[in-house]
C-alpha positions as CSV (number, residue, x, y, z in Angstrom):
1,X,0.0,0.0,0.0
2,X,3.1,2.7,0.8
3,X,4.0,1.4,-2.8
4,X,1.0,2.3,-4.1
5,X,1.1,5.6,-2.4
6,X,4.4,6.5,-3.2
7,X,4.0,5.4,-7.2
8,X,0.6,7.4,-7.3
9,X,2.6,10.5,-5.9
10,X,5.3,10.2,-8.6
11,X,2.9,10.2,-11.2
12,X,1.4,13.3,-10.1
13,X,4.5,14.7,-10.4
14,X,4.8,13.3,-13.8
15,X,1.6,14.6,-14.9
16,X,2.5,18.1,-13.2
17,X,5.8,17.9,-15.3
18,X,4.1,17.0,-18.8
19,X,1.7,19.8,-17.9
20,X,4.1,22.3,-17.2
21,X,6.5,21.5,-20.1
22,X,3.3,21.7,-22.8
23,X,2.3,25.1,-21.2
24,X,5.8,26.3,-21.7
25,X,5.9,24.6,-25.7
26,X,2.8,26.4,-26.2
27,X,4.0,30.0,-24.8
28,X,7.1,29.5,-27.0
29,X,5.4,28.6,-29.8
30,X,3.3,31.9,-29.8
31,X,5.4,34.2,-28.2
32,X,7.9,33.1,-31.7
33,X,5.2,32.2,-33.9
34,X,5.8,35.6,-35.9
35,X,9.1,35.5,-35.6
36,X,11.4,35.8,-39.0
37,X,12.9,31.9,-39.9
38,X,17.0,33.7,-40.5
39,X,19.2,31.6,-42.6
40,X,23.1,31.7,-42.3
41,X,23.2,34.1,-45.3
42,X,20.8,36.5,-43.4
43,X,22.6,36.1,-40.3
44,X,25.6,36.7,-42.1
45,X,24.2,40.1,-43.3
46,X,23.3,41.3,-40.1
47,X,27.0,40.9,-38.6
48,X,28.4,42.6,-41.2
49,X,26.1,44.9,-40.9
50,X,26.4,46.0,-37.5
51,X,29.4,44.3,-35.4
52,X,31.6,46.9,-34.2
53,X,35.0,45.0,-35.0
54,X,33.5,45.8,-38.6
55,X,32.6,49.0,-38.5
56,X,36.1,49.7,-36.6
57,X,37.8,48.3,-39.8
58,X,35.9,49.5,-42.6
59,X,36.3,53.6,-40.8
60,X,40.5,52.6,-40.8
61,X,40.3,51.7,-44.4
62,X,38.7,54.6,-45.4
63,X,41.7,56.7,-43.6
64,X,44.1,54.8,-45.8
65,X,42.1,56.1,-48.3
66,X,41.8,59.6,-47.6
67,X,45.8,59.5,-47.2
68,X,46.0,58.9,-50.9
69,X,45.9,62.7,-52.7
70,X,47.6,64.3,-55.2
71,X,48.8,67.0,-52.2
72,X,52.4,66.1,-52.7
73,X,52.5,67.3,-55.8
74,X,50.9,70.5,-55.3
75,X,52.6,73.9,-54.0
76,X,51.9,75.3,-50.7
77,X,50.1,79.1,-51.0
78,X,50.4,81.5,-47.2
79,X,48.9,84.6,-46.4
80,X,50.7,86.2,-43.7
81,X,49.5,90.1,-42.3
82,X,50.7,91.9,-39.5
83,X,50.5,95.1,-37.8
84,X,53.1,97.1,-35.3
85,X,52.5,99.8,-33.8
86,X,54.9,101.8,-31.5
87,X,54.7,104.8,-29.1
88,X,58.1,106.2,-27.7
89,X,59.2,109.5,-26.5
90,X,62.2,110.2,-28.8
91,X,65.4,112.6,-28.3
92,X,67.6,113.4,-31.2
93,X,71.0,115.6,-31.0
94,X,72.9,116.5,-34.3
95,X,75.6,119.0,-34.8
96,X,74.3,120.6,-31.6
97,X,70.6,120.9,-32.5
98,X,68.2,118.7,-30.7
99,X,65.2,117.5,-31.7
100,X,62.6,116.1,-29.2
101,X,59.1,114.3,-30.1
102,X,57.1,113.4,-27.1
103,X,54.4,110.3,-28.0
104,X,55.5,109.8,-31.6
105,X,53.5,107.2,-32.4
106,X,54.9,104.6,-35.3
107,X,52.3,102.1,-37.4
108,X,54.0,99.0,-39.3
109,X,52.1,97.1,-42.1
110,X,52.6,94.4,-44.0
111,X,51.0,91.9,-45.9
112,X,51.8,89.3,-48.2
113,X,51.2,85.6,-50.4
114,X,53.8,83.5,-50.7
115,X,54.0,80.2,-52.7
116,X,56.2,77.2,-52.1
117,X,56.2,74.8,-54.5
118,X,59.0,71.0,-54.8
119,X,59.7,70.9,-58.2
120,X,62.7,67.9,-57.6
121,X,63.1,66.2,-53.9
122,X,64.7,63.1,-55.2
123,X,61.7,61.5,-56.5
124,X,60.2,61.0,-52.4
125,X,56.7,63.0,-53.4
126,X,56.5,59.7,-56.4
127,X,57.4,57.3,-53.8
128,X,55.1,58.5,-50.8
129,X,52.1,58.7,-53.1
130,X,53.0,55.3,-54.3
131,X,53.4,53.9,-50.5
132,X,50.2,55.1,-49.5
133,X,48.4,53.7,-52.7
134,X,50.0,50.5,-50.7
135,X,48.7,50.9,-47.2
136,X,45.0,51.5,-48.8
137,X,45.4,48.1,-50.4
138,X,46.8,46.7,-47.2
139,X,43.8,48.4,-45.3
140,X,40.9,47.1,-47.7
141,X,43.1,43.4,-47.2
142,X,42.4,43.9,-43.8
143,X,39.1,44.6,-44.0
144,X,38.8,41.5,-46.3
145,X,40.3,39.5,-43.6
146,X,37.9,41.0,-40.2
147,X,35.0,40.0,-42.9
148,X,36.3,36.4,-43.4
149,X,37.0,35.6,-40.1
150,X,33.5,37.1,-39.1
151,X,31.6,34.9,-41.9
152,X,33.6,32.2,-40.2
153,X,32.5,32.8,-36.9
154,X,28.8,33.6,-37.3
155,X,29.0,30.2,-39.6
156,X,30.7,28.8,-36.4
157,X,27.9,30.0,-34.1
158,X,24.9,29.2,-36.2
159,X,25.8,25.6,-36.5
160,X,26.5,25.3,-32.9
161,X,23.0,26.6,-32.5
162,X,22.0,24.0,-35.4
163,X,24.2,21.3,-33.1
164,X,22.5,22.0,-29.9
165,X,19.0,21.9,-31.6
166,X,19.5,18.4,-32.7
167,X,20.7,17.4,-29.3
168,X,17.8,19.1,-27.9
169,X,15.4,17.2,-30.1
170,X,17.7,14.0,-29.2
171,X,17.2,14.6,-25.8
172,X,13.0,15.3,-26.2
173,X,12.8,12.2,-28.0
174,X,14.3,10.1,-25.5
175,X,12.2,12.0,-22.4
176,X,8.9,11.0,-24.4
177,X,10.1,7.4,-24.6
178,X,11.0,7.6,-20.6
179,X,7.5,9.2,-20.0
180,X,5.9,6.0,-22.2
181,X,8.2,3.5,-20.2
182,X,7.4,5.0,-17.0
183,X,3.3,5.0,-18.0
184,X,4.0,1.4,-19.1
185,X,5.3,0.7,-16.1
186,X,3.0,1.8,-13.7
187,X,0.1,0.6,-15.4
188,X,1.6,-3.0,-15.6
189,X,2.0,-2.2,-11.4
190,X,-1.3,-1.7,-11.3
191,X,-2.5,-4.7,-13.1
192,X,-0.1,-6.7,-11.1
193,X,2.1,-7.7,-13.9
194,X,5.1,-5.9,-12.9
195,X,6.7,-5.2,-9.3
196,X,7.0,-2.0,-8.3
197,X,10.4,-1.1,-8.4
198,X,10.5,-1.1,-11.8
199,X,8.3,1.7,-12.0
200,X,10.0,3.2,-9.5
201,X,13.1,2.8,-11.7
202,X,11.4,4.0,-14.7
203,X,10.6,6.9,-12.4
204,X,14.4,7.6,-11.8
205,X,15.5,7.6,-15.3
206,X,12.4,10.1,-16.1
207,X,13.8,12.3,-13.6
208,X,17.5,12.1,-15.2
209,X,16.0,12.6,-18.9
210,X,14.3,15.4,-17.8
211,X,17.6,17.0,-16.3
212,X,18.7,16.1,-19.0
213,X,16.4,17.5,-22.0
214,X,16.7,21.3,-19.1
215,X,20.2,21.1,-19.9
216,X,20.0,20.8,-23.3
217,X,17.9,23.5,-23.7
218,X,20.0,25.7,-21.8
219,X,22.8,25.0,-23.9
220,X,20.2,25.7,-26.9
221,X,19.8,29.4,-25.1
222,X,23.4,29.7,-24.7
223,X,23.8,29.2,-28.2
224,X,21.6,31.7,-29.3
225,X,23.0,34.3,-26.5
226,X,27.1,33.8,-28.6
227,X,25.0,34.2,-32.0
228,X,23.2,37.2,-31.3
229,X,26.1,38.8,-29.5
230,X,28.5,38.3,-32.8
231,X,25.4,39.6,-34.6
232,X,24.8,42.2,-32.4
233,X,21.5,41.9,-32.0
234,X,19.1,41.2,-28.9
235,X,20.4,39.0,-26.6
236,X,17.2,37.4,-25.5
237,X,16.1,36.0,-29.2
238,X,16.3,32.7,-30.1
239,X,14.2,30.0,-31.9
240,X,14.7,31.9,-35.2
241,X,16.8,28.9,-36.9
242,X,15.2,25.4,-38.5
243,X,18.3,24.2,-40.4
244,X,20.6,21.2,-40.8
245,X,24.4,20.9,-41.2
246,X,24.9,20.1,-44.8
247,X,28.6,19.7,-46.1
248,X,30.0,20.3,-49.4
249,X,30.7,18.5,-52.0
250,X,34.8,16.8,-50.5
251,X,37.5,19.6,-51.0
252,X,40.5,18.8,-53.0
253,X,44.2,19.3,-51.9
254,X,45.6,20.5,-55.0
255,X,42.8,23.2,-55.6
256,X,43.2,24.2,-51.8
257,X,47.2,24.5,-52.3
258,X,46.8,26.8,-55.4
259,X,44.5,28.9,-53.6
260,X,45.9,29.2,-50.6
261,X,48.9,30.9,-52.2
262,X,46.8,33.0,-54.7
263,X,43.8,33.9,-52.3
264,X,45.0,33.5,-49.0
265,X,44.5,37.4,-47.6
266,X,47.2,37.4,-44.9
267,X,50.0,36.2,-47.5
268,X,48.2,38.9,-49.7
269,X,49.3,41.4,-46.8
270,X,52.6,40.1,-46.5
271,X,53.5,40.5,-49.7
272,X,52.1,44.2,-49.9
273,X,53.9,44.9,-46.6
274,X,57.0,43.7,-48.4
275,X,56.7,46.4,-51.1
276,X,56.0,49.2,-48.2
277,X,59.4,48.2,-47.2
278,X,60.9,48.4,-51.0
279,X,59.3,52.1,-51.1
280,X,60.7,53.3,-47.8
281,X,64.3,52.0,-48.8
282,X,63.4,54.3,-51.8
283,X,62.2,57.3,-49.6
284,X,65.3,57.1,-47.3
285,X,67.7,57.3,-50.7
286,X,65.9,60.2,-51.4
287,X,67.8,62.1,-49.3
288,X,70.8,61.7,-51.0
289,X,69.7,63.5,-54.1
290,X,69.0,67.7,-54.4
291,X,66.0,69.3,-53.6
292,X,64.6,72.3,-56.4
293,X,62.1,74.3,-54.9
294,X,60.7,77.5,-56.5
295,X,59.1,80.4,-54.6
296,X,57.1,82.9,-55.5
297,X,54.3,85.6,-54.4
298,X,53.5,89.3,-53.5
299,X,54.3,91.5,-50.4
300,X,52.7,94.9,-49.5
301,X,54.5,97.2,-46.9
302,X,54.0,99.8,-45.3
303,X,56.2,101.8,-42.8
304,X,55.0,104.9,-41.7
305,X,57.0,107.0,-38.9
306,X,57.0,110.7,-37.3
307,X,60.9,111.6,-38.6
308,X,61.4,114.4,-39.9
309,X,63.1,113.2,-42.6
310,X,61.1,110.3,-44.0
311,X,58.0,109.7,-42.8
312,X,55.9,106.9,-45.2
313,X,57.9,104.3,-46.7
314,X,56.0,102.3,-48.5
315,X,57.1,98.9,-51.3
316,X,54.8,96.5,-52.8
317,X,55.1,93.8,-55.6
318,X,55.7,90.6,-56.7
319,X,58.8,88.4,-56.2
320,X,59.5,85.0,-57.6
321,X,63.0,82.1,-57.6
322,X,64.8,79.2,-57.7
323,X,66.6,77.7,-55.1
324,X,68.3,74.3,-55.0
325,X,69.7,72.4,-51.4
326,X,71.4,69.5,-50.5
327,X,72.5,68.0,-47.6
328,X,76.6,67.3,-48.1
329,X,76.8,65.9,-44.6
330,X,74.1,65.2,-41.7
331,X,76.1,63.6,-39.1
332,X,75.6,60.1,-40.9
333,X,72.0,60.1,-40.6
334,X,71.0,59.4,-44.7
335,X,73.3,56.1,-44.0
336,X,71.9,55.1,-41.1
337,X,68.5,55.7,-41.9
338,X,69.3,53.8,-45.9
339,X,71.1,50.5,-43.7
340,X,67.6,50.6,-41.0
341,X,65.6,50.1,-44.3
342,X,67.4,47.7,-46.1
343,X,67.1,45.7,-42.6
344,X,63.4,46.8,-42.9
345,X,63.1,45.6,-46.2
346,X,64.6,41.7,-45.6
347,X,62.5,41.6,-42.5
348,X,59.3,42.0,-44.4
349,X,60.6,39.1,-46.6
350,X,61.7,36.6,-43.5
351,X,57.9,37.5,-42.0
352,X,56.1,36.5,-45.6
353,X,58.6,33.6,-45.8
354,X,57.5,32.7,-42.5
355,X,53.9,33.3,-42.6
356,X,54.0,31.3,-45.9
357,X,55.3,28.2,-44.2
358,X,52.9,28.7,-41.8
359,X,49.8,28.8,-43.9
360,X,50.9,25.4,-45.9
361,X,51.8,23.5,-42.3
362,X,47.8,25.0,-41.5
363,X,46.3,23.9,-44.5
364,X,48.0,20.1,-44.4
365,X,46.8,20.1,-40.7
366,X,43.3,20.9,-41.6
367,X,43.1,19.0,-44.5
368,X,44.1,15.8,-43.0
369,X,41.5,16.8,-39.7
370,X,38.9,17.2,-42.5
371,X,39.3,14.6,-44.3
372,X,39.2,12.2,-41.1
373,X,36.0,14.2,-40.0
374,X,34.4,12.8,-43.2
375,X,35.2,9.6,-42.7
376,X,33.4,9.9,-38.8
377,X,30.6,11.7,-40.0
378,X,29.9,8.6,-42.8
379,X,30.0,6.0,-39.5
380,X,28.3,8.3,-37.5
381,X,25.0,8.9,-39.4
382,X,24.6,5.0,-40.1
383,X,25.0,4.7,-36.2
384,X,22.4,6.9,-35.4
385,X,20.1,5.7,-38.2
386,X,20.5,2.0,-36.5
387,X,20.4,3.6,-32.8
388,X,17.0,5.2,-33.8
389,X,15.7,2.3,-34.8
390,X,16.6,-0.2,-32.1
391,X,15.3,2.1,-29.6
392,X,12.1,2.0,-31.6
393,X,12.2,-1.5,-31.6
394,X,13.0,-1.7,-27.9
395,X,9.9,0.3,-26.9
396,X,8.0,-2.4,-28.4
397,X,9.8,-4.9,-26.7
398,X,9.6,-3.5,-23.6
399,X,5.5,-3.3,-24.1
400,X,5.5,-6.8,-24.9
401,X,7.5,-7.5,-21.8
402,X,10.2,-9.2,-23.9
403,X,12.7,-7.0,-22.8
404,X,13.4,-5.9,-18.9
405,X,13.5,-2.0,-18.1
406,X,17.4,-1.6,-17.3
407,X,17.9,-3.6,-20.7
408,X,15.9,-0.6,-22.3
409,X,17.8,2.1,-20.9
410,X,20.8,0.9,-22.2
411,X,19.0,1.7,-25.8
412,X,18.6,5.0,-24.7
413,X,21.7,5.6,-23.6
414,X,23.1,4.2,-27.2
415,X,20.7,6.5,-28.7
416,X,21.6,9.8,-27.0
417,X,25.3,9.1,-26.9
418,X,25.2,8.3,-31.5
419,X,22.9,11.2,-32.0
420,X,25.8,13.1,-29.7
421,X,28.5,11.7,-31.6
422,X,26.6,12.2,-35.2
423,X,26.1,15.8,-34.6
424,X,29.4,16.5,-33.6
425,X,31.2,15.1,-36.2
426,X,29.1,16.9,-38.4
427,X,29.6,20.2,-37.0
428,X,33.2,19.3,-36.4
429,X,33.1,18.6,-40.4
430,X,31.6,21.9,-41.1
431,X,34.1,23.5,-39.1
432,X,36.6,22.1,-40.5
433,X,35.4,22.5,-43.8
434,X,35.1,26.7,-43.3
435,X,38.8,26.9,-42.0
436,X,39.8,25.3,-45.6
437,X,38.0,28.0,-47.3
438,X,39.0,30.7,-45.1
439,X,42.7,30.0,-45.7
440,X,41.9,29.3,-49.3
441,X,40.8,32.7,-49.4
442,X,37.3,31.1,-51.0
443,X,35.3,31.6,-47.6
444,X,33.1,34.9,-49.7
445,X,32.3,33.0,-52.7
């Protein structure tokens, strides 16, 4: 009779915990029932449409940009004005006569354009406009690589969403088969056909499932929560993806090879920082050469004082010349500058050297994890097809009595842990998969 007691108690709870978790399904379901289905593309839109790391980028880029003008070749033009005015007592003594002015007041004008304009400078203006046409590549490069990296990770977040949906299902499926069991259990206690600690049993593994499937879902939420925050968007949506982790048609070495040193954008940025450094070696023999300048403009002045003997003087009109420079000897500072960027300049080639060698050791390491991964997901999905279907089978089983309640479980546990390891391989796949195109350089097409 306690048995009886207890039993009846746990299926209340049962019944309380179905109950709850279809009012919660059904709340969901319309608080997101007019909420826009987003695909990766669409997600993918968004980021790049509002993550800060993005907008950071793009707004540097567009000041390498606005650093390449034609202002190096163009003359500098000044006005300059200026006004003095002086108040003095003055005493003058000549040959015996004096001559006294108390408060003589003097007024200085002048006012003038001048030009300035580098007609020869040992080819540097060239050179600088040439180097900045250089950092504007390298800054659009780099805005080419935040945006692949980002595509990468927004692809890495949505299929972990996509992962942790499937395990959530997984995890459902199982809970409805551990509600069955424990409904089959109990009413087999009643009938007297079963003892009752085997629906107490059944009872225990409900309780774990349902742990279980809570987990899961919070993982879901989580998920959603490092999507949205890539995306910038709000934090508290979710339930906005129904998609599956579909792979490619296999990758091929070669192709990846070829791209990787075609395509690859940070070997793309190596090699432009490797002509900065050719241009600066350039810039710093510049100095070495003689610098033409020609100057040119008009001046108005005025001069206007209380003497006696001249008091306005007053010149105006234009001027205009030539004048050439060059630095015979600056304490040693053209060499040392000239050996700094030669060092400069084979630098930049040992850092692409090395970043080279880097990318092919990356792209053999990834190939041979993805090719593995291929191979796992292939065994994978046939054990989860056959897990699936022997926990079917086992249900019915276990109605017929044919098969005993821990022997069950054991299904389940076979069913979760395949579903588990088929999703993961798949996503580890995928993964795999967009690091190949990324350092292919073939991640935006």
């Amino acid at each position: 009779m306690v048995m009886k007691k207890k039993i009846f108690i746990y299926a209340g709870l049962v019944a309380w915990l179905c109950l709850l978790s279809g009012v919660e399904n059904i709340c969901e379901a319309q608080k997101y029932s007019d909420e826009r289905i987003m695909t990766l593309d669409s997600c993918i839109r968004q980021a790049l449409r509002a993550n800060y790391s993005i907008q950071i980028v793009r707004n540097e880029e567009m000041q390498a940009e606005n650093n390449v003008t034609i202002g190096p070749f163009l003359p500098v033009v000044s006005l300059q004005a200026s006004q003095d005015q002086t108040i003095a007592n003055r005493k003058m003594e000549s040959d015996g006569v004096a001559d006294e002015q108390d408060w003589a007041r003097s007024n200085n004008l002048f006012a003038g354009i001048a030009l300035n304009w580098t007609l020869f400078d040992g080819m540097e203006m060239f050179v600088a406009c040439d180097r900045y046409e250089e950092l504007m590549a390298i800054g659009e490069l780099n805005t080419k690589a935040a945006v692949e990296n980002l595509i990468v990770e927004v692809a890495s977040c949505y299929y972990e969403v996509v992962r942790q949906q499937s395990k959530v299902d997984a995890a459902r499926h199982s809970l409805d088969l551990s509600m069955l069991r424990y409904k089959e259990a109990y009413d087999k206690y009643v009938l007297g056909s079963l003892s009752g600690l085997e629906a107490l049993q059944a009872k225990l593994d409900l309780n774990a499932d349902s742990s279980t499937y809570m987990q899961e879902q919070q993982a879901l939420k989580s998920a959603y929560i490092t999507l949205n925050t890539v995306m910038n968007a709000d934090l508290h949506r979710h339930q906005y993806i129904r998609d599956s982790i579909v792979l490619r048609t296999p990758l091929q070495f070669q192709e990846l090879e070829r791209n990787v040193l075609e395509c690859n954008t940070t070997l793309q940025i190596g090699r432009k920082n490797c002509k900065v450094s050719e241009l600066d070696m350039k810039i710093a023999r510049a100095a070495l050469f003689p610098k033409l300048n020609f100057q040119g403009g008009y001046n108005f002045s005025q001069i206007k004082s209380p003497s006696k003997v001249t008091t306005l003087n007053r010149s105006n009109g234009p001027y205009w010349g030539f004048s050439l420079s060059m630095n015979v000897f600056n304490r040693l500072e053209n060499r040392r500058k000239i050996r700094n960027a030669r060092l400069d300049m084979a630098n930049s080639e040992l850092t692409y050297q090395e970043a080279e060698l880097q990318v092919r050791s990356d792209l053999v390491q990834l190939y041979n994890i993805y090719t593995n991964n291929l191979l796992l997901v292939n065994f994978e999905k046939d054990n989860a097809r056959i897990a699936f279907e022997n926990l079917d089978a086992a249900m019915e089983n276990y109605k017929l009595g044919s098969l005993a309640g821990i022997e069950f479980r054991e299904f389940q546990r076979s069913y979760i842990d395949a579903v588990d390891r088929k999703v993961s391989a798949l996503y580890d796949t995928k993964i795999s998969e967009l690091s190949l195109l990324l350092i292919s350089g073939q991640i935006m097409r």
